[in-house]
C-alpha positions as CSV (number, residue, x, y, z in Angstrom):
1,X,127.1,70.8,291.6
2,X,128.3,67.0,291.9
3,X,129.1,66.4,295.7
4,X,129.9,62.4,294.8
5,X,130.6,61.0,291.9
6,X,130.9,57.4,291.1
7,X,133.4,56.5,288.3
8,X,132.8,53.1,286.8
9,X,135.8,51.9,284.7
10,X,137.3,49.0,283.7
11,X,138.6,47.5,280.1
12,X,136.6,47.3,277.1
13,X,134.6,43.7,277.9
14,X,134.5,44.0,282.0
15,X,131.3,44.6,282.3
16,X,131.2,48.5,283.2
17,X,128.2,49.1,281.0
18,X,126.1,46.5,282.9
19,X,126.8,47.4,286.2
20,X,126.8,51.2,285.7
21,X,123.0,50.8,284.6
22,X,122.0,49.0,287.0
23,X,123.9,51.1,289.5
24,X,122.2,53.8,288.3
25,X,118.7,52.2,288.6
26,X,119.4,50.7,292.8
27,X,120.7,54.2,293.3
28,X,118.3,56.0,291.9
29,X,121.1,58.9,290.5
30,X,122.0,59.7,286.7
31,X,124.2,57.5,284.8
32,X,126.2,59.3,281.8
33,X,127.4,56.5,280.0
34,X,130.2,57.7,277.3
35,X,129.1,55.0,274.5
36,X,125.6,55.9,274.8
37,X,126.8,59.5,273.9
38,X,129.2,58.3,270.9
39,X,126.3,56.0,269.3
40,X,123.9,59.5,269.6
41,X,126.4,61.4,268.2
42,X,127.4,58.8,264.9
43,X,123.2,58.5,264.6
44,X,122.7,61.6,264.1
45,X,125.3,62.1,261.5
46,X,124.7,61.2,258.0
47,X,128.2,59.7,257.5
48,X,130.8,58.1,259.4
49,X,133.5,59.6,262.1
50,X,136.5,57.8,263.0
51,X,136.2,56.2,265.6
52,X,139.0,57.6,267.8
53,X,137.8,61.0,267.2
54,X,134.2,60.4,267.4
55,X,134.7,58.7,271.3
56,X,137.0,62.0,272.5
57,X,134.3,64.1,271.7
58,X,131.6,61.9,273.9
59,X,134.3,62.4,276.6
60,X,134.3,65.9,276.3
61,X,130.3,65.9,276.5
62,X,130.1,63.5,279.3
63,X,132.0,66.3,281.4
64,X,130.1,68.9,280.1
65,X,126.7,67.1,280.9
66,X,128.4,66.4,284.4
67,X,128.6,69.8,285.2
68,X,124.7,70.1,284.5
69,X,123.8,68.0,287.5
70,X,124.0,68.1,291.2
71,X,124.1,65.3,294.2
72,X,125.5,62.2,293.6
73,X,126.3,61.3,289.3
74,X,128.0,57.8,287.8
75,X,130.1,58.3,285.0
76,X,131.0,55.1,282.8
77,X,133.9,54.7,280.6
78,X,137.2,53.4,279.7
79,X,139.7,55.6,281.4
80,X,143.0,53.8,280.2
81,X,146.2,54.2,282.1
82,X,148.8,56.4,280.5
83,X,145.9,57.7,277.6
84,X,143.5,59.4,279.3
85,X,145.1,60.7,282.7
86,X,145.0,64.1,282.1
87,X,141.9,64.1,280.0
88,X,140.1,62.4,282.8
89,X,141.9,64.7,285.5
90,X,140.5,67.9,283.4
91,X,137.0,66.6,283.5
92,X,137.2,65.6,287.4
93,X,138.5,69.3,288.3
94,X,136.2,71.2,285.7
95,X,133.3,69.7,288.4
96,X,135.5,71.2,291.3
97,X,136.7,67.9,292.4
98,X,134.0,66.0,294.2
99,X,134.1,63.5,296.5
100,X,133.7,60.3,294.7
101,X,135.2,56.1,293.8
102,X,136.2,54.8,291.2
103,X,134.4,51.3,290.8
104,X,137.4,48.9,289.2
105,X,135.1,46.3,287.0
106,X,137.5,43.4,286.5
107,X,137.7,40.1,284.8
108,X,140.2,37.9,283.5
109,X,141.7,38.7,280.4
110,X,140.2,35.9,278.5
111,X,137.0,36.6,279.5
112,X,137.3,40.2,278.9
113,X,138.6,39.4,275.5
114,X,136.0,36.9,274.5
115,X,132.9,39.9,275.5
116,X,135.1,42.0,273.0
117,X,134.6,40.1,270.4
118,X,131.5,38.6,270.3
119,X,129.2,41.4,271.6
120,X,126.7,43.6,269.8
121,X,128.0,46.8,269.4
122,X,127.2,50.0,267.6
123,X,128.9,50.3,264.2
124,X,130.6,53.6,265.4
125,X,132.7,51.8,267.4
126,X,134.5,49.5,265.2
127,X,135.6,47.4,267.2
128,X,136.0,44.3,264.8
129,X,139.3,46.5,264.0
130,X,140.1,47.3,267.4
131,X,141.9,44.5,268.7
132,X,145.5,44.9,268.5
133,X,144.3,48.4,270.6
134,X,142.4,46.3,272.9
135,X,145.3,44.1,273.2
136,X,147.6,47.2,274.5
137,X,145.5,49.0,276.4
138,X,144.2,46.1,278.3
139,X,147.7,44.7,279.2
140,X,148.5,48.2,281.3
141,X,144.4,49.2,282.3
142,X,144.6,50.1,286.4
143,X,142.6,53.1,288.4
144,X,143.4,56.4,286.9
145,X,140.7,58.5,288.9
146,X,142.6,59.1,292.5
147,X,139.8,58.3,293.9
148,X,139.6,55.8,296.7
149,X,139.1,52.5,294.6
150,X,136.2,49.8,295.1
151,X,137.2,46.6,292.6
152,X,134.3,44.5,291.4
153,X,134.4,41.3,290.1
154,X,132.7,41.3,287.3
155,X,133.1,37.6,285.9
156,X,129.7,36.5,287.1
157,X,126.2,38.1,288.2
158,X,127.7,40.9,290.9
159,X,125.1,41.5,294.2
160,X,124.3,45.1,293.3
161,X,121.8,46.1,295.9
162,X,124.8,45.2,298.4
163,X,127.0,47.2,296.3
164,X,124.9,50.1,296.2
165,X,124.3,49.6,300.1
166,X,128.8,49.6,300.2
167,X,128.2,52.8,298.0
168,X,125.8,54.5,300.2
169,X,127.6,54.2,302.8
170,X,130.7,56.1,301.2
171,X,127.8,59.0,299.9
172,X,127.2,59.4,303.0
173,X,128.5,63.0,303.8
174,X,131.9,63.0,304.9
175,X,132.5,59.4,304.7
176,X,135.2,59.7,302.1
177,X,137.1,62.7,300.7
């Protein structure tokens, strides 16, 4: 069972996916990274999924692959405000509710925009279409989790062994509930 789990979220382009790996790697903890579970899923179809659909069933696996593991777990996604409360809130109780933060990964919206567009991605997530849902979602994306919140900066390099020092810290039993 999960006894703290560390949610990193943030808009499309903030820099979750970065952090949350090398998170994982100064912790030394599992990472279940949603996108890495949607690009499995479209490889090993022969065919296309839309994209939506394909990216609520990762979300469904990254809970389910959750409940697999004990001690401390980061999960990494885009929980958007007002879309994915309840999905996310069915996934955090489904692991009896752990003790955990939500790490905020924030830029500006510029910036965030710009990594949108320009990086490599995975063809199953379509994201040269995606903007005028990038657009939305990023102009109301805040904390959805609950959880206490710990906001990163994520415009330049961020210091994660001190991060992941803040972090133990918080693992530490009882230090947050």
């Amino acid at each position: 069972m999960i006894d703290f789990l560390i949610v990193v979220n943030g808009v499309p382009g903030a820099g979750k996916t970065t952090l949350a790996g090398s998170l994982a790697r100064e912790l030394a903890v599992p990472l279940i990274a949603k996108d890495a579970i949607k690009e499995a899923l479209s490889d090993a179809m022969n065919g296309s999924l839309p994209t939506s659909q394909l990216g609520a069933v990762a979300a469904e696996n990254v809970w389910a692959i959750a409940r697999m593991l004990s001690g401390t777990v980061i999960v990494e996604s885009f929980w958007a405000a007002g879309r994915d409360d309840s999905h996310f809130r069915r996934g955090f109780e489904a692991l009896a509710a752990p003790r955990g933060v939500e790490i905020w990964c924030h830029t500006s919206h510029d910036v965030a925009r710009e990594r949108f567009l320009t990086r490599d991605r995975h063809a199953a997530h379509s994201d040269a279409g995606r903007l005028p849902e990038w657009e939305l979602l990023s102009s109301s994306a805040a904390p959805i989790t609950g959880l206490p919140v710990m906001s990163v900066e994520t415009t330049t390099a961020v210091d994660v062994p001190l991060l992941a020092a803040t972090l133990r810290e918080h693992i530490a039993p009882g230090a947050l509930r």
